[in-house]
C-alpha positions as CSV (number, residue, x, y, z in Angstrom):
1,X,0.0,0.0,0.0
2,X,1.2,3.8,-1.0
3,X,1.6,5.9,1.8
4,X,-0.5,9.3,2.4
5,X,2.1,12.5,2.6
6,X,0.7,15.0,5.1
7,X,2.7,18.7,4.5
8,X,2.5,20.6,7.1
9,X,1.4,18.3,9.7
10,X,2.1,20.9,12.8
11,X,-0.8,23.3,12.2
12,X,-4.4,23.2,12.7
13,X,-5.5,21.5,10.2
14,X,-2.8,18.7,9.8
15,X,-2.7,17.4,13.2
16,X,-6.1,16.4,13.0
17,X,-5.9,15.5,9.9
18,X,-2.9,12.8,10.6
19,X,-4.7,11.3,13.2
20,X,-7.6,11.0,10.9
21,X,-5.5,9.1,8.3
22,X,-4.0,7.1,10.7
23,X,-7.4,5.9,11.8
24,X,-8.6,5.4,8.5
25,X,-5.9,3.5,7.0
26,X,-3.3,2.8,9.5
27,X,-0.4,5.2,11.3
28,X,1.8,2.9,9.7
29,X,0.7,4.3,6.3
30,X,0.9,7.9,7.0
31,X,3.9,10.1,6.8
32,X,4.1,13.4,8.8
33,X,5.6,16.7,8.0
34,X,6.5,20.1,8.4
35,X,9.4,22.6,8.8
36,X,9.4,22.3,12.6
37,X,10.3,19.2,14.2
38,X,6.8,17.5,15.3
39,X,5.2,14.7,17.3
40,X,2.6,12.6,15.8
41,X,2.7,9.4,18.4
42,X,3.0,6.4,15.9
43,X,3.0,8.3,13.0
44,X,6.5,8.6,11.1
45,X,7.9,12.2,10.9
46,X,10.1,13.6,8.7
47,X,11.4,17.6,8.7
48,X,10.4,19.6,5.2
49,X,10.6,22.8,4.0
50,X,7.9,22.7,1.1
51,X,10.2,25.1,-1.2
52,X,12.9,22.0,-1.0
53,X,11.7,20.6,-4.3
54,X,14.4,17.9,-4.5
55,X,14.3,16.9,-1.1
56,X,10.3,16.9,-1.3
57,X,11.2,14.5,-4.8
58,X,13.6,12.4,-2.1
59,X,10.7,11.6,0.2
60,X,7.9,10.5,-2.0
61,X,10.2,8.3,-3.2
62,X,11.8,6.8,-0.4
63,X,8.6,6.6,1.7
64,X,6.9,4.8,-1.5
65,X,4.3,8.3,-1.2
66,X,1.3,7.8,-3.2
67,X,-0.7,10.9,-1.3
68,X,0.0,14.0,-1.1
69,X,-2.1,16.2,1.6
70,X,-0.5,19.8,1.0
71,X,-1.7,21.9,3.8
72,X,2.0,24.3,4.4
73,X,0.5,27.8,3.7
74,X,0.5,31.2,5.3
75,X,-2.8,31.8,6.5
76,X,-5.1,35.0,5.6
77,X,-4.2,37.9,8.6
78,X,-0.5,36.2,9.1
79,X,-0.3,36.7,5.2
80,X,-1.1,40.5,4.9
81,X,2.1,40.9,7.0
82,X,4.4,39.2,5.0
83,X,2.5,39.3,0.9
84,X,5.8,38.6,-1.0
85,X,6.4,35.5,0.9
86,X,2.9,34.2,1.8
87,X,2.5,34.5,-2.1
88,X,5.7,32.7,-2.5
89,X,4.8,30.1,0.3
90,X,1.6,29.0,-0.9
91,X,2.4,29.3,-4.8
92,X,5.9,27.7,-5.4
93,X,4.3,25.2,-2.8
94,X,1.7,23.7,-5.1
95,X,3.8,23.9,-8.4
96,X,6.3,21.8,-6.5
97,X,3.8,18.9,-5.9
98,X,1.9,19.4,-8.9
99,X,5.1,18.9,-11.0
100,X,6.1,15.6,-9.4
101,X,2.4,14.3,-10.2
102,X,2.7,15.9,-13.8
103,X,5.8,13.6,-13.8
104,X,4.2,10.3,-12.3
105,X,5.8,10.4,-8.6
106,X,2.9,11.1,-7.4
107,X,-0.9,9.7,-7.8
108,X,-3.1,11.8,-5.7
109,X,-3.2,15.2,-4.3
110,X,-5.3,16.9,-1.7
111,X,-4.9,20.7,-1.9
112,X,-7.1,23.3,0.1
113,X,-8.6,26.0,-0.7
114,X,-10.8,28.7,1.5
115,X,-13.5,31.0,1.5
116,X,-10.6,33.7,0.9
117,X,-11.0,33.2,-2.8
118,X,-14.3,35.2,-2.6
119,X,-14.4,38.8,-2.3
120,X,-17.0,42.0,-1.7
121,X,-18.8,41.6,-4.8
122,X,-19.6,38.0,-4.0
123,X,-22.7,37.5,-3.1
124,X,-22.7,36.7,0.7
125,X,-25.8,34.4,1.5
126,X,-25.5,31.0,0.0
127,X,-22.8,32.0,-1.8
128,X,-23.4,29.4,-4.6
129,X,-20.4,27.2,-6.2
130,X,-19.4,29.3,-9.6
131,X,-19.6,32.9,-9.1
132,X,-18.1,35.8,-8.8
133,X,-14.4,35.8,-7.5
134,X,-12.4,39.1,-6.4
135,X,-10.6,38.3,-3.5
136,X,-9.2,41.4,-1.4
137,X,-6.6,39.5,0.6
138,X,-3.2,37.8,-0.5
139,X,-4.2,34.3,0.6
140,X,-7.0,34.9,-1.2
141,X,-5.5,35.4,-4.3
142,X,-3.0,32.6,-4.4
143,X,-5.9,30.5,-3.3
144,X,-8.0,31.4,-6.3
145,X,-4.5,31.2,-8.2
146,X,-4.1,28.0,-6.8
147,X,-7.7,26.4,-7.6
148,X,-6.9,27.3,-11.5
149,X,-3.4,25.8,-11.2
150,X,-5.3,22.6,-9.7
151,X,-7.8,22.9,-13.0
152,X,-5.4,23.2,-15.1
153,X,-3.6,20.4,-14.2
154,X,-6.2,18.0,-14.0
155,X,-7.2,18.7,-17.6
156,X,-3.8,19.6,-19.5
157,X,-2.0,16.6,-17.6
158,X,-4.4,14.4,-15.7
159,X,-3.1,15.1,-12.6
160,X,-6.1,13.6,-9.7
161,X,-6.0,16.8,-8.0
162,X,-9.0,17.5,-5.6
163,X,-9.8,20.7,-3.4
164,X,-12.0,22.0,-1.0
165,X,-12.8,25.3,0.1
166,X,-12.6,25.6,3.5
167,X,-14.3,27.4,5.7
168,X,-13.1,28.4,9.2
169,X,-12.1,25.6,10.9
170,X,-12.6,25.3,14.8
171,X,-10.3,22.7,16.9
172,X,-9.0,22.5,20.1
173,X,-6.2,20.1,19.3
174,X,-4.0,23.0,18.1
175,X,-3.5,26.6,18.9
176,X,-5.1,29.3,17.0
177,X,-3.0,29.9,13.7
178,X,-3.3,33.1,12.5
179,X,-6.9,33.2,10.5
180,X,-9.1,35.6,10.4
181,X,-12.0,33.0,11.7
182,X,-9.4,31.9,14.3
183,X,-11.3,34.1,17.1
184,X,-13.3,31.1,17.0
185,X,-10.6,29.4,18.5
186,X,-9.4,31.5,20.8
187,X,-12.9,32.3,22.4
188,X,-12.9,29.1,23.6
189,X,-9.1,29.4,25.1
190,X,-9.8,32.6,26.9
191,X,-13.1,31.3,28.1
192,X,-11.7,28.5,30.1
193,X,-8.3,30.9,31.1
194,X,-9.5,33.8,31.7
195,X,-13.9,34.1,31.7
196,X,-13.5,36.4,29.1
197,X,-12.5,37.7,25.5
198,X,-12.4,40.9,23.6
199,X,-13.2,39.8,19.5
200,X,-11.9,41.7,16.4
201,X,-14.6,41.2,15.3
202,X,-18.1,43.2,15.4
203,X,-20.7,41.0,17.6
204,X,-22.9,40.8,14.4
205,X,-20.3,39.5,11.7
206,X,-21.6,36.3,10.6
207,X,-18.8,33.7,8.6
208,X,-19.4,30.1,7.8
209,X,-17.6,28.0,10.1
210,X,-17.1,24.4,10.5
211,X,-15.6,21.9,13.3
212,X,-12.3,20.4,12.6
213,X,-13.8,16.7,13.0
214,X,-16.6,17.4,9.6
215,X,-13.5,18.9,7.9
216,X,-11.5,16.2,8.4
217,X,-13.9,13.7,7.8
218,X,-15.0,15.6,4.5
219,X,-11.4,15.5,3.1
220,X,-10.5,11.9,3.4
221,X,-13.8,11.7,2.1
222,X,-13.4,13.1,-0.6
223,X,-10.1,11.5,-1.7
224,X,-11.4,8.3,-1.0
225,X,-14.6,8.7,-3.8
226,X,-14.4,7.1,-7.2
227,X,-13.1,9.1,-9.2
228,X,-15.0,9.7,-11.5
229,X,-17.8,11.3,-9.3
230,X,-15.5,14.2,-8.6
231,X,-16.6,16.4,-11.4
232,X,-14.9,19.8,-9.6
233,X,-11.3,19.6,-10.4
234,X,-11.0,24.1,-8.9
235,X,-12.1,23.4,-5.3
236,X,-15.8,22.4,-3.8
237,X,-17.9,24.7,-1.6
238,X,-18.2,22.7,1.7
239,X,-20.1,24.2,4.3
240,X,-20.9,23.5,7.9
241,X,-22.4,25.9,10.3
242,X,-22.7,30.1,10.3
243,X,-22.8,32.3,13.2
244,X,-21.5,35.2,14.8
245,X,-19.4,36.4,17.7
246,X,-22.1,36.8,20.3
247,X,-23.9,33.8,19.1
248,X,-21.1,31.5,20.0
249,X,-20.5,33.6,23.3
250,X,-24.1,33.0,24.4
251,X,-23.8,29.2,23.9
252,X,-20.3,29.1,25.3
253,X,-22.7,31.3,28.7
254,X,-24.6,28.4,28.5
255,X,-21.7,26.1,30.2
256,X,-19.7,29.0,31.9
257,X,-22.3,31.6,32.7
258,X,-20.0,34.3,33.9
259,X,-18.2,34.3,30.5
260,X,-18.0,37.8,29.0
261,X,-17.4,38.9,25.4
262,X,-16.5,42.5,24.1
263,X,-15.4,44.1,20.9
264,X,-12.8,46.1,19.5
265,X,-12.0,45.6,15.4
266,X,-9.1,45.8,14.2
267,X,-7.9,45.2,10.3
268,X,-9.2,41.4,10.2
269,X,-12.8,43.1,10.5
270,X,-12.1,44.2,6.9
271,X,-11.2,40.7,5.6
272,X,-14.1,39.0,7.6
273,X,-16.6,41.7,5.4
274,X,-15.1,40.7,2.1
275,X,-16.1,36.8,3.4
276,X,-19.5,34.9,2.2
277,X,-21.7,34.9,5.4
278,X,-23.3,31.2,4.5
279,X,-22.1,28.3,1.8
280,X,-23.8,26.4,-0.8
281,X,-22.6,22.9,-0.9
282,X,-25.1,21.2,-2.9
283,X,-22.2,20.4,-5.3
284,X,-20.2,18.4,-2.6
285,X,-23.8,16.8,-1.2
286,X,-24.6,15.4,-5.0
287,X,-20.9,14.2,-5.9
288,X,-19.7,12.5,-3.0
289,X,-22.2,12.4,-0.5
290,X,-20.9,15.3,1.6
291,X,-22.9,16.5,5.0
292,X,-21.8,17.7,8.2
293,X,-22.6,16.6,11.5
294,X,-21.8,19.3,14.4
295,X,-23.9,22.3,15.0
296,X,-22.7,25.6,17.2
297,X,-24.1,23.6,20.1
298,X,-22.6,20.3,20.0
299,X,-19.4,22.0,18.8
300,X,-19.1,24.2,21.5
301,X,-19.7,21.1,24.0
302,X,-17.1,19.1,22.6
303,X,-14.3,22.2,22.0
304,X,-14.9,23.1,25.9
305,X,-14.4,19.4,26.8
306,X,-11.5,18.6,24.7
307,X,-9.7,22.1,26.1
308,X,-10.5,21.3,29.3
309,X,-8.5,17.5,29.2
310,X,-5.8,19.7,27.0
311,X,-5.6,22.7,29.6
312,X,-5.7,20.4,32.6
């Protein structure tokens, strides 16, 4: 059996997501990495820089790598800071893997995209799969970039490139990582540290938002359909849940009722407004059978839990 590649295994997303594979298909067949040393219990890790194309090259093939999960990227607030690199990051990334599977190193590769690619003239409810696209943000950019690389790819080459865009994603197995929907991490944090939180966000700003367990379950998901019912080869619209800052402050009230919330925006409130406020997946529920599971209530149960255990 190939093994399943997971870059950037230290951040939010690809911690859960190596436990995930390792569940689904064994630790034995799941290779760990990042440019940070890392700790994934029984899962093999190796140190990579992304931009290291021939040591990337060295890897796949002696780790007998069919999978490639590429999840090293700089993040949407983290990348305003630094645009010349986050574009360089995130870019030179992809091309990197997408070469070696042009070439035949590498049969399958799982590449994320966001709700970044949209932008203020996007319509904001339901936002609906094909539609308009004028990001604001750098991430964005090389995100919508990125999903025409992926596109391009698949039909030039044949490249089995699949994508999803990804809402915010809320876990408590890893610290908040420099997203704009990241206060929906930290809420949680500063609830159980502190009792309370001041959001850069307004109270009403409503973003789509999803629980790190659905997303994780949706992407091994959806590399593991046929494939010929992927008929997206850009990125699918996956949606979970949508609320706002003192929605998830009065259900976090419900199990620490002296919790308290305030507000002061800074530049992320700018991003956030460029965001859709809810997702259309019908795309993702016809092809593979998508659906999500957790709703703000259960979500907030489980995060509070799970940071409790983690906090001690």
């Amino acid at each position: 059996m190939k093994k399943s590649l997971v870059i950037g295994a230290n951040g939010q997303i690809g911690s859960d997501l190596v436990q995930g594979l390792a569940q689904r298909i064994g630790a034995e067949n799941v290779i760990a990495s990042d440019i940070r040393e890392g700790n994934h219990g029984e899962v093999q890790f190796v140190s990579l820089d992304i931009l290291d194309a021939p040591k990337l090259k060295t890897i796949i093939e002696e780790h007998n790598v069919g999978t490639v999960y590429l999840l090293a990227a700089l993040l949407s607030a983290t990348a305003e800071q630094n645009p010349m690199f986050a574009w360089k990051l995130n870019m030179e990334g992809l091309f990197n893997v997408l070469e070696l599977a042009k070439e035949g190193a590498i049969d399958q590769i799982f590449w994320p995209s966001s709700i970044a690619v949209f932008g203020p003239t996007t319509p904001r409810e339901n936002t609906p799969q094909t539609t308009v696209m004028e990001p604001t943000t750098v991430y964005g950019i090389s995100k919508q970039a990125g999903e025409r690389w992926c596109e391009y790819y698949h039909n030039k080459y044949g490249v089995d490139v699949r994508s999803i865009r990804y809402p915010g994603l809320i876990s408590y197995k890893a610290e908040p990582g420099g997203g704009t929907t990241d206060y929906a991490v930290a809420i949680y944090y500063k609830a159980l540290q502190e009792g309370k939180y001041e959001c850069y966000l307004k109270s009403d700003t409503y973003l789509p938002m999803m629980y790190m367990e659905d997303a994780i379950k949706a992407t091994i998901d959806l590399m593991q359909a046929e494939e010929s019912d992927i008929k997206i080869r850009s990125s699918y619209n996956l949606a979970g849940i949508s609320f706002s800052p003192v929605e998830i402050a009065e259900e976090i009230k419900k199990h620490l009722p002296d919790f308290s919330i305030s507000y002061q925006q800074d530049f992320r409130q700018n991003i956030a407004d460029s965001w859709p406020k809810s997702i259309d997946d019908s795309k993702a529920q016809e092809d593979w059978g998508w659906k999500n599971s957790y709703e703000l209530d259960t979500m907030t149960a489980e995060m509070l839990k799970g940071l409790k255990r983690k906090l001690g």
